[in-house]
N, C-alpha and C positions, 0 to 999 in steps of 0.2 A: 524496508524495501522487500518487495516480492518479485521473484522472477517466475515465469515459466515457458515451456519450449518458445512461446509466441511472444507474450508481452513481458514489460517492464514496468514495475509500480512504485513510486518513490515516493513516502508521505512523510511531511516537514510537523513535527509538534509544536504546535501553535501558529503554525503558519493558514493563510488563506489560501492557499493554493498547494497541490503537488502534481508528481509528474507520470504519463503514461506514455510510451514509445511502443509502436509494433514492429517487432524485431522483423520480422519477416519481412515489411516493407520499408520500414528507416534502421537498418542495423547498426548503424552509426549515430543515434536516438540525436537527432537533428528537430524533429517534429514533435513538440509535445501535445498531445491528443487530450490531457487529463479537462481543458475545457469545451470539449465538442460535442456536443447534443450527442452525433450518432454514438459516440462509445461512451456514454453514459454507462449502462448495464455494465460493459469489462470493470472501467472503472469501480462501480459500486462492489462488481462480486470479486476484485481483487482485493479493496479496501478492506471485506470482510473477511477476507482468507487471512489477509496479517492482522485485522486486532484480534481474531480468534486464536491463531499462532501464538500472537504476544500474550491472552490470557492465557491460555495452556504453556507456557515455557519461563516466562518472566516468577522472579523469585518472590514468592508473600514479603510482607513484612512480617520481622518474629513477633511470634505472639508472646504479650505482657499479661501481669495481672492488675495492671493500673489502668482504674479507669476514668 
């Protein structure tokens, strides 16, 4: 999940769908946006901002010498 002052991003792993809410006009995330033409873009550049987060923060696996 990614939040920022406006929106809300919820992505499900391996799911077909997740969730976007704009805080500003549903603060109670009643309205999921994540299928609506117009916020395509938020969506897209939220999506990006958490699996970049997730590559920069999520732990490697240990490196072995078996290959």
């Amino acid at each position: 999940m990614v939040r920022t002052e406006r929106w809300k991003y919820v992505h499900y792993v391996g799911a077909d769908f997740s969730e976007l809410y704009d805080l500003d006009n549903d603060p109670h995330e009643f309205r999921n946006l994540w299928q609506e033409p117009s916020h395509r873009s938020t969506r897209d550049e939220l999506r990006d901002q958490l699996w970049q987060f997730t590559i920069e923060n999520e732990p490697c696996p240990t490196r072995t010498d078996i290959f």
